[in-house]
C-alpha positions as CSV (number, residue, x, y, z in Angstrom):
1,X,91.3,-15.2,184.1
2,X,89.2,-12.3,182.6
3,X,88.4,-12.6,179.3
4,X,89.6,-9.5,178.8
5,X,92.2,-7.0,180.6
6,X,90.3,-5.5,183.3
7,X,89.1,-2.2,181.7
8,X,90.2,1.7,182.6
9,X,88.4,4.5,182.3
10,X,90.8,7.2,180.2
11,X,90.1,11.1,179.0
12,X,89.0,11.4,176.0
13,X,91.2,12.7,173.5
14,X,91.4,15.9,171.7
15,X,93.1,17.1,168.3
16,X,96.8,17.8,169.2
17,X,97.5,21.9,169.4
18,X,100.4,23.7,167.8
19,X,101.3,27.4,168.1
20,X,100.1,29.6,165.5
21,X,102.8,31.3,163.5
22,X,104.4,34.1,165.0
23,X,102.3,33.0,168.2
24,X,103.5,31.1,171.5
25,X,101.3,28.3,173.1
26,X,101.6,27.2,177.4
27,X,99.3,24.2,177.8
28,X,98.2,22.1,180.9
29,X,97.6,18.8,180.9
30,X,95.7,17.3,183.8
31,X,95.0,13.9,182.6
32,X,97.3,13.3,178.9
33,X,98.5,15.3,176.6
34,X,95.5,17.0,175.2
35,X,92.9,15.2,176.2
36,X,89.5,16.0,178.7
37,X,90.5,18.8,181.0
38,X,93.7,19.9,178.8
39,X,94.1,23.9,178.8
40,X,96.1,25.8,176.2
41,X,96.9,29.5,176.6
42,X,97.6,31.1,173.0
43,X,99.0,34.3,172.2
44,X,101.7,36.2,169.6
45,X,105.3,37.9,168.8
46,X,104.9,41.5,169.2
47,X,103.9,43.0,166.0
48,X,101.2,40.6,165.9
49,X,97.8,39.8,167.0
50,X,95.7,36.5,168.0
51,X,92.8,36.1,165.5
52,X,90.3,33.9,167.8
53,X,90.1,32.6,171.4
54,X,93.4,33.2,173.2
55,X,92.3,30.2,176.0
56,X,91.2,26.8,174.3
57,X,89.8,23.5,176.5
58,X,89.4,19.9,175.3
59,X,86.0,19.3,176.8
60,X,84.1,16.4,177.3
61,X,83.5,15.6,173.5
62,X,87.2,15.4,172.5
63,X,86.5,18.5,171.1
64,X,88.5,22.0,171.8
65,X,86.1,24.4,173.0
66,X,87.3,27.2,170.5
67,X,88.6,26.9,166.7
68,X,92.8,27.3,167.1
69,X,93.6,31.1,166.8
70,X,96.1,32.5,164.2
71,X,98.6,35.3,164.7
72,X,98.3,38.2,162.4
73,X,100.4,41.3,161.9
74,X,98.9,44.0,163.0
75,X,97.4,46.8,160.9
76,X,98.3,50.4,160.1
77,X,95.6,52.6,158.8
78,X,95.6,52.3,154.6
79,X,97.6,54.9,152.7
80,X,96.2,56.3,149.9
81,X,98.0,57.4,146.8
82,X,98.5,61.2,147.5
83,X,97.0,64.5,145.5
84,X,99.9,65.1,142.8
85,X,101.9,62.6,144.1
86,X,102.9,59.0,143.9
87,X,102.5,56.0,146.9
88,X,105.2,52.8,147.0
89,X,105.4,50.1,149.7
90,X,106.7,47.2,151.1
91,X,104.2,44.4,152.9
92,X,106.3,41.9,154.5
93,X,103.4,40.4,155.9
94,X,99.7,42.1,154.6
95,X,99.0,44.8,153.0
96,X,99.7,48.0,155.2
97,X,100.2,46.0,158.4
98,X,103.1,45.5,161.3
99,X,106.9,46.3,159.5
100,X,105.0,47.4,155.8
101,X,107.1,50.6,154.7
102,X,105.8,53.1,152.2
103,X,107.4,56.0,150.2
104,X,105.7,59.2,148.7
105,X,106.9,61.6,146.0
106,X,105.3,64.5,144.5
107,X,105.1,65.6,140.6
108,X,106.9,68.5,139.4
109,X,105.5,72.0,140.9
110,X,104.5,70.1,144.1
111,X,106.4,69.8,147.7
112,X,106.3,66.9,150.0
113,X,105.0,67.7,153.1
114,X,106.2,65.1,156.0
115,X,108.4,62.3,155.8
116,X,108.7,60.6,152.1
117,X,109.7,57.0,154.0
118,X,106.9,56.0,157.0
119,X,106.7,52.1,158.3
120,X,104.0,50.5,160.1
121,X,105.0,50.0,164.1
122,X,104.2,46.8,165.8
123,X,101.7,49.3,167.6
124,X,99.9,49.2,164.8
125,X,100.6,53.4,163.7
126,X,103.0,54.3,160.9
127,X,105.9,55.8,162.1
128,X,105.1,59.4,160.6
129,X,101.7,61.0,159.6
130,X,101.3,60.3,156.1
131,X,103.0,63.0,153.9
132,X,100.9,65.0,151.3
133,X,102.1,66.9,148.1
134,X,101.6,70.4,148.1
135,X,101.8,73.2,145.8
136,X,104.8,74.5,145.3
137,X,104.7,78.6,146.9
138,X,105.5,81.6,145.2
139,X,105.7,85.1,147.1
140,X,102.4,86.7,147.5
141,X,101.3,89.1,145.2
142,X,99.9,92.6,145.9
143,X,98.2,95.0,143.3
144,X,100.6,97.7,142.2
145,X,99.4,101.2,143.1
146,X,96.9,102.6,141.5
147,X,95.8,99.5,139.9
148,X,94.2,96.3,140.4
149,X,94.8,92.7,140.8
150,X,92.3,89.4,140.3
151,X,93.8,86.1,140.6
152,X,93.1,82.5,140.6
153,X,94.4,79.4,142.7
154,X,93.3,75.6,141.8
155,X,95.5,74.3,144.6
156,X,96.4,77.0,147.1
157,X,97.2,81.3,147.5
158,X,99.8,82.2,145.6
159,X,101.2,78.6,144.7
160,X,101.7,76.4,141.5
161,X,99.2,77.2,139.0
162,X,98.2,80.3,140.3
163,X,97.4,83.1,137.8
164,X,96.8,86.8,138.5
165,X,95.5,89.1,136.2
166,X,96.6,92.9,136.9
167,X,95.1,96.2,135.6
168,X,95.6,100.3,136.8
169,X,92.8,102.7,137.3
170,X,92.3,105.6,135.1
171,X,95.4,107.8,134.0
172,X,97.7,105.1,134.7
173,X,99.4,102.6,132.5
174,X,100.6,99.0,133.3
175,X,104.7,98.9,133.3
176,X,105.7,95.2,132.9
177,X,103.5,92.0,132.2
178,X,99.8,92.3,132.8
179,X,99.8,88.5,133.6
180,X,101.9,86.4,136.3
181,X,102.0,82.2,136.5
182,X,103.8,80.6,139.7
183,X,105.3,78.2,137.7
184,X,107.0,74.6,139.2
185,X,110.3,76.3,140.5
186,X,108.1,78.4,142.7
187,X,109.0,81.7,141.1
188,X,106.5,84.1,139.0
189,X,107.1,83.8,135.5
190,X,107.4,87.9,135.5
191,X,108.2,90.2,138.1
192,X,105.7,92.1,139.7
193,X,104.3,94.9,136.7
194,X,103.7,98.6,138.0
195,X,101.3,101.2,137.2
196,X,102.9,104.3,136.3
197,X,100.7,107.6,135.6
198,X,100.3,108.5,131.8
199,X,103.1,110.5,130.3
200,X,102.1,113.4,128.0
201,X,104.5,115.1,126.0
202,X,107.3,117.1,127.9
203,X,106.9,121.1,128.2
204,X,109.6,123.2,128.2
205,X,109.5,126.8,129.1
206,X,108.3,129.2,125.6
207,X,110.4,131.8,124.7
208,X,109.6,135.1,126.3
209,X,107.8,133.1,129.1
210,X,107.5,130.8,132.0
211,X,106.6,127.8,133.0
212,X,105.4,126.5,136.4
213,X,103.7,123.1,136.9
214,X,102.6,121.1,139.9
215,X,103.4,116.9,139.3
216,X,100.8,114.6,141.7
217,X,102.7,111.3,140.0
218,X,105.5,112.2,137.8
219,X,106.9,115.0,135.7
220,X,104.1,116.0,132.6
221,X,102.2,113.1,133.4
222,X,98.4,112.6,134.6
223,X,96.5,115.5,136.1
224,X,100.2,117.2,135.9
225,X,99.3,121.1,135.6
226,X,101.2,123.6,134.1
227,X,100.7,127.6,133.9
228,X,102.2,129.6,131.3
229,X,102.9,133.2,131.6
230,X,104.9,135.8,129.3
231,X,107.4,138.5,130.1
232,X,106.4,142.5,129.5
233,X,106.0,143.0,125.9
234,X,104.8,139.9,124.7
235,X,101.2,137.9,125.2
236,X,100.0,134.7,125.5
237,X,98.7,132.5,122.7
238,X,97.0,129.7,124.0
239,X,94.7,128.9,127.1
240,X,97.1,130.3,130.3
241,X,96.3,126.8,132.0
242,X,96.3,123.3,130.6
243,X,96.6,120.0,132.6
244,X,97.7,116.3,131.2
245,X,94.3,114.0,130.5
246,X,93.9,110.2,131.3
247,X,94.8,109.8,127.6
248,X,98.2,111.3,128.1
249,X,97.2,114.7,125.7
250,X,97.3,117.7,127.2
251,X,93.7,119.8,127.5
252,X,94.6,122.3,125.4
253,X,97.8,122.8,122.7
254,X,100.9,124.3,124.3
255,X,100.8,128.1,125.0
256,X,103.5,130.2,123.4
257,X,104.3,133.9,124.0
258,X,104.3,136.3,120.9
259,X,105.4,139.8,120.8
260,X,103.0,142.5,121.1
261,X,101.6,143.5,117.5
262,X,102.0,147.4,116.9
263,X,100.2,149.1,113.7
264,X,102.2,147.9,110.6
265,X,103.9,151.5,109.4
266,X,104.3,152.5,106.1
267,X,107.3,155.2,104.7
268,X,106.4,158.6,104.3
269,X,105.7,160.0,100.9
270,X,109.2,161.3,99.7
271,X,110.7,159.2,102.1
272,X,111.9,155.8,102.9
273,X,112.0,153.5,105.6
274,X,114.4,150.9,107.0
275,X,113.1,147.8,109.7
276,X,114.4,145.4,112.1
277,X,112.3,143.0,112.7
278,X,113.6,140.5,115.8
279,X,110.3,138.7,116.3
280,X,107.5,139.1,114.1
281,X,106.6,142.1,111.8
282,X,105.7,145.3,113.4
283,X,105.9,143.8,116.8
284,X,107.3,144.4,120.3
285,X,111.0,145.2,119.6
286,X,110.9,146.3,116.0
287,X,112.8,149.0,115.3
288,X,112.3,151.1,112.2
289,X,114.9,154.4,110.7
290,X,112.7,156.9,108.2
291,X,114.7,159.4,106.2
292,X,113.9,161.4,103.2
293,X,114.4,162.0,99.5
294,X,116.8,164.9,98.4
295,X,114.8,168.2,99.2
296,X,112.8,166.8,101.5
297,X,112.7,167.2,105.7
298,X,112.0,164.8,108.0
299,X,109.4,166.1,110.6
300,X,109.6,164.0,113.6
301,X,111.8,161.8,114.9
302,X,114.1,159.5,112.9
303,X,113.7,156.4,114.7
304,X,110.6,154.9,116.1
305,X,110.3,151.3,118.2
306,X,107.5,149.2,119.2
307,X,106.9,148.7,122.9
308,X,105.8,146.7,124.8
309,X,102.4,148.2,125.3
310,X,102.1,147.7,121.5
311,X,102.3,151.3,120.9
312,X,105.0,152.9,118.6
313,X,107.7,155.3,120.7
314,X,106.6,158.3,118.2
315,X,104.0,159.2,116.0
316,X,105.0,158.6,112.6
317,X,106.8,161.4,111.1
318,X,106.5,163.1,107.8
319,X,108.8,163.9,104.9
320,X,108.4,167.5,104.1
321,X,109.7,169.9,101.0
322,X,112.4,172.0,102.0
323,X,111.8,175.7,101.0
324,X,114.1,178.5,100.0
325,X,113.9,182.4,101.0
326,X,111.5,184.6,99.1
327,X,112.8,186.6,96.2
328,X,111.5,189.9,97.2
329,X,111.4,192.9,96.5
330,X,112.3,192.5,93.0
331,X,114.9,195.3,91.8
332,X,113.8,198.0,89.7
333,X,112.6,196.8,86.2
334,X,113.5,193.3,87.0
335,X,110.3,190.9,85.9
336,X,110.5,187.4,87.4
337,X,108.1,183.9,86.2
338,X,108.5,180.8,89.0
339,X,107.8,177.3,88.2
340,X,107.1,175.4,91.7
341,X,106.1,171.4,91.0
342,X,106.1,170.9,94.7
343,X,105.0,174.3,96.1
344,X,105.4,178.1,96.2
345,X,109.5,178.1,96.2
346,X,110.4,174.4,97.2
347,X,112.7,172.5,96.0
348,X,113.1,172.2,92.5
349,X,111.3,175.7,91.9
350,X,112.7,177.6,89.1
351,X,112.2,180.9,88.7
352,X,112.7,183.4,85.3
353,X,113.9,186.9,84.9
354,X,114.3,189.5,82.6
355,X,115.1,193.1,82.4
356,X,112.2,195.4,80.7
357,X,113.1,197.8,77.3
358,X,116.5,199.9,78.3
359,X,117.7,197.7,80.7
360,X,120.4,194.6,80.5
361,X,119.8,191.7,83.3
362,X,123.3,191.9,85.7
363,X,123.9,188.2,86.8
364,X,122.1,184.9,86.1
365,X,118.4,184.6,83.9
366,X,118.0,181.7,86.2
367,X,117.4,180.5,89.5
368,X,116.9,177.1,91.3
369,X,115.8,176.1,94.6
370,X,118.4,173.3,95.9
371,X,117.7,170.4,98.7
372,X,119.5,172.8,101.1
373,X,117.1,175.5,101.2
374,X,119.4,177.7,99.3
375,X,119.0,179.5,95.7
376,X,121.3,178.7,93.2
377,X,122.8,182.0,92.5
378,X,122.3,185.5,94.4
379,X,118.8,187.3,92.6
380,X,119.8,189.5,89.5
381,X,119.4,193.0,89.1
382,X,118.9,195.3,85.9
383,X,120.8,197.7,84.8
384,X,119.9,201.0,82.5
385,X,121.7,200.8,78.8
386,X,123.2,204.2,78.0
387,X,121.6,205.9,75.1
388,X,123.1,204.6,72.4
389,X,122.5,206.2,68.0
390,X,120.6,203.6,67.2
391,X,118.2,204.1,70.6
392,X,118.5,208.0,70.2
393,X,117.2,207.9,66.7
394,X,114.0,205.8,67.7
395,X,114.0,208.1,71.0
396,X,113.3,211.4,68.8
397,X,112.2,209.5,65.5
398,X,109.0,211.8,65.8
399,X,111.2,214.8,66.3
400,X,113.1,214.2,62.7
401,X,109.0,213.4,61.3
402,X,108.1,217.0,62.3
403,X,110.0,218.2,60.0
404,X,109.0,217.4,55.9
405,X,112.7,217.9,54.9
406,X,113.4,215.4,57.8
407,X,110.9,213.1,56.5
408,X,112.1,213.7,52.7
409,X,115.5,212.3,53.5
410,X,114.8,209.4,55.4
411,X,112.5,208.2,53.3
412,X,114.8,208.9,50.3
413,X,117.8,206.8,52.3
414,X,115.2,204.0,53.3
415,X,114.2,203.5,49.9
416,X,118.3,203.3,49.2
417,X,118.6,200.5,52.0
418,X,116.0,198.6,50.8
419,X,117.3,198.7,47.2
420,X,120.6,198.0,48.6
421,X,119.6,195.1,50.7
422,X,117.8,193.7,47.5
423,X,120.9,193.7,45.3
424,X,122.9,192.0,47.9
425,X,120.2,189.3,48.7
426,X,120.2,188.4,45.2
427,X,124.0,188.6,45.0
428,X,124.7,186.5,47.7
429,X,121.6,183.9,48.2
430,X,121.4,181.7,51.2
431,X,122.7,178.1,51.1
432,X,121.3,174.7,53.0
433,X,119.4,176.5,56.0
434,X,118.4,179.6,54.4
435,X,118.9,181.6,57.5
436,X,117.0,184.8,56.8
437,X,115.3,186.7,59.5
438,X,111.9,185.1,58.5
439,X,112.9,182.0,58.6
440,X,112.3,179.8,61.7
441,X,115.7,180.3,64.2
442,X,117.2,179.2,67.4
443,X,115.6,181.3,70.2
444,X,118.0,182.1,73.3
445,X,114.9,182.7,75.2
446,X,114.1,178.9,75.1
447,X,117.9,177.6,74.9
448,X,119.3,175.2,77.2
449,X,122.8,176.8,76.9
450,X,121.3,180.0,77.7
451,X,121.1,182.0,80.9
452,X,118.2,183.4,79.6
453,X,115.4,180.2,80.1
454,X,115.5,176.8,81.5
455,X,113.9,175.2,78.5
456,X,115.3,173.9,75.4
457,X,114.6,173.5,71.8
458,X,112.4,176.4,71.4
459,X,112.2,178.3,67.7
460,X,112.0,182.0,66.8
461,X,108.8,182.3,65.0
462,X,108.8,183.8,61.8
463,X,109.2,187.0,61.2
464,X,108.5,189.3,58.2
465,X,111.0,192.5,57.6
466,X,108.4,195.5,56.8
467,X,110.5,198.4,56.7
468,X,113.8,199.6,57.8
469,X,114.9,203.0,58.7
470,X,118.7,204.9,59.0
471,X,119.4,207.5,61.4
472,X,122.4,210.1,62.3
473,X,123.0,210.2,65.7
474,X,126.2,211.5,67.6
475,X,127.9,211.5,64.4
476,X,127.3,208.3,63.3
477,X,124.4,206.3,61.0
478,X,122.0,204.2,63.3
479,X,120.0,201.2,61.1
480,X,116.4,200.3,63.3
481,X,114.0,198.0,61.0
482,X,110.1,197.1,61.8
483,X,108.9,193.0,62.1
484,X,106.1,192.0,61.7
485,X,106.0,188.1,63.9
486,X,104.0,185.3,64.3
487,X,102.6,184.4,67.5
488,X,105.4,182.6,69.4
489,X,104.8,179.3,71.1
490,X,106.2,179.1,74.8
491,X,106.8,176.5,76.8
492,X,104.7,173.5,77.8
493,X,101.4,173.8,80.1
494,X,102.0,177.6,79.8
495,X,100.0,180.7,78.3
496,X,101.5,183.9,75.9
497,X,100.6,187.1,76.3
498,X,101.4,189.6,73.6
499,X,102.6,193.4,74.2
500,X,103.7,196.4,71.9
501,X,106.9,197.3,72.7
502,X,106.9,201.4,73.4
């Protein structure tokens, strides 16, 4: 018997094989369960890839010609925390890989842009592009008219954060906030400001006048221009023209429209004057009435107005004394003095008569010239005295002095009447005012009461009694007597003249 069983010739072994996990495994066997000439065919569950050889062989050595492969899930591309956002996910398996799920959000002011939930496919792509956050948008801003706009944007035009900075050109001011924010909500934190053009202060039209303006923007605002002009009579006081600055003042103060100046008048001497006055003194419109003092005239017209080419309507008139008639020819024997203060027989002329020796005045001693133009009473005449004893005597007092026996008595009866009037002066002696015919006496001729004279308070001079003489004539005694009289004094600012009476 052998010594030993009769030997066989066997494959050499190999290291069993299982799947990997999440893989499948198909082997072949030609000899034993993997041994020499076993094959094994690897692979994995979808979702999953083989790490290593897919086909492994137990070779000669007992070895397997490849290390055993692994299944592992396949890859998506790594996410990345977004820009102003957050990243969080799920990894079943590895990190980012076959069935991993992610979700994105955004902080406030930002949007998510895609799909906030993506998964990684077993085709190794996430289900959605990866979502980003975005600025939140706020309508696009333009520069207001007229004006000017600078902005920036740290994440995109017109989005969250964005700040724009506005301005207006010359002559035009900002109306509203002259800086916006797109805050979180997506709206400007103001609305959109405006540039409206400078106001300057409103015109309106001036009395007397008119007003027409041309507006480019708005009313009376910048380079508004306005043109004043006045109606007939009145002129402009200002610059015609005057147009609203970039400051919002006008070029030039406001025009206004005054009346036309006429020469200021003044009221006639001896006269007065009454004005109106509806603008300004002694301007366009003014009217002014002139009248007279008593026994004065007006020459000219009564009324005069300013016009409106600044001339007055009439010259100015004048106040003129009002005159009376002459008083002439003077009637026989009648003697006549005139006082005129305001010119040869004006008003207020007085004029003086008298009758010469053997004449009596018939009607008034005194005349006056009145405001009218009329005398105060008609002009007086003289009339002849009939010869009386007392004038007849001193008639033919020469005749009875021819003759000495003539002479003889009347100097005989003048001595009586002398020696008579002596006795009785004695007898009967003057009391208080001693009113003698030297003494100083009331004169008519200068007697306010009197016809005879317009002044007053006037005295008789003295007057001295030198003789006295008795006559018979027409059957009756005539007394005459001689004065001798101091020189009288007449009125004031007038001269006397001294005559014999024949």
């Amino acid at each position: 018997m052998w010594t030993e069983p009769p030997p066989l010739c066997q494959a050499r072994q190999c290291l069993p094989l299982v799947a990997p996990g999440r893989g499948q495994m198909n082997c072949s066997h030609p000899h034993s369960h993997f041994s020499f000439g076993s094959r094994c065919e690897l692979g994995c569950e979808e979702g999953f890839v083989l790490s290593g050889a897919p086909t492994l062989q137990c070779t000669e050595s007992g070895l397997w010609s490849h290390t055993a492969p692994s299944c592992q899930a396949r890859r998506c591309n790594t996410l990345t925390v977004p820009f102003h956002g957050s990243l969080s996910c799920y990894h079943p398996y590895e990190e980012f890989s076959f069935n991993s799920s992610c979700n994105v959000s955004c902080v406030e002011g930002f949007l998510l842009n895609g799909t906030a939930s993506i998964q990684c496919t077993s085709l190794g792509v996430w289900t959605e592009p990866p979502p980003l956050c975005q600025a939140r948008q706020c309508l696009p801003l333009v520069a207001p008219g007229r004006g000017q706009m600078n902005c920036s944007h740290p994440h995109s035009h017109f989005s969250f954060g964005s700040r724009c900075e506005l301005g207006c050109e010359e002559g035009f001011v900002l109306r509203g906030a002259p800086t916006l924010q797109c805050t979180e909500s997506g709206l400007w934190s103001h609305t959109a400001p405006s540039c409206q053009a400078r106001r300057c202060n409103t015109l309106t039209v001036p009395f007397h006048g008119s007003l027409s303006c041309y507006h480019p923007y708005e009313k009376f605002s910048f380079n508004s221009s306005c043109s004043v002009s006045c109606v007939e009579g009145f002129l402009l006081n200002g610059t015609a023209s005057i147009q609203c600055t970039s400051l919002g003042m006008w070029t030039e103060p406001p025009p206004l429209c005054q009346a036309r100046q006429c020469l200021p008048l003044v009221a006639p001497g001896r006269g007065q004057m009454n004005c109106s006055h509806p603008h300004s003194h002694f301007s366009f419109g003014s009217r002014c009435e002139l009248g007279c003092e008593e026994g004065f005239v007006l020459r000219g017209a009564p009324t005069l107005q300013c016009t409106e080419s600044g001339l007055w309507s009439h010259t100015t008139p004048s106040c003129q004394v009002v005159h009376c008639e002459p008083l002439g020819p003077l009637p026989p024997h009648l003697a006549m003095k005139c006082y005129s203060p305001l010119g040869n027989l004006s008003f207020s002329s007085q004029c003086l008569f008298h009758c010469g020796d053997g004449s009596s005045l018939n009607g008034t001693a005194k005349m006056s010239c009145t405001s009218n133009g009329l005398w105060t009473t008609p002009l007086p005449s003289c009339t002849e005295l009939e010869m009386t004893v007392g004038i007849g005597m001193l008639k033919y007092a020469g005749v009875g002095f021819a003759s000495g026996a003539s002479l003889l008595l009347l100097a005989g009866l003048g001595f009586l009447i002398v020696s008579h009037l002596s006795k009785r002066g004695k007898k009967y002696p003057l009391e208080t005012r001693d009113i003698t015919i030297w003494e100083e006496q009331e004169n008519p001729a200068f007697d306010e009461a009197s016809p005879l004279s317009p002044f007053s308070h006037r005295r008789l001079p003295r007057a001295l009694l030198r003789w006295c003489w008795i006559t018979c004539w027409d059957r009756a005694w005539a007394l005459g007597c001689l004065l001798d009289c101091d020189r009288p004094r007449g009125p004031p600012r007038s001269r006397v003249t001294a005559r014999d009476a024949t």
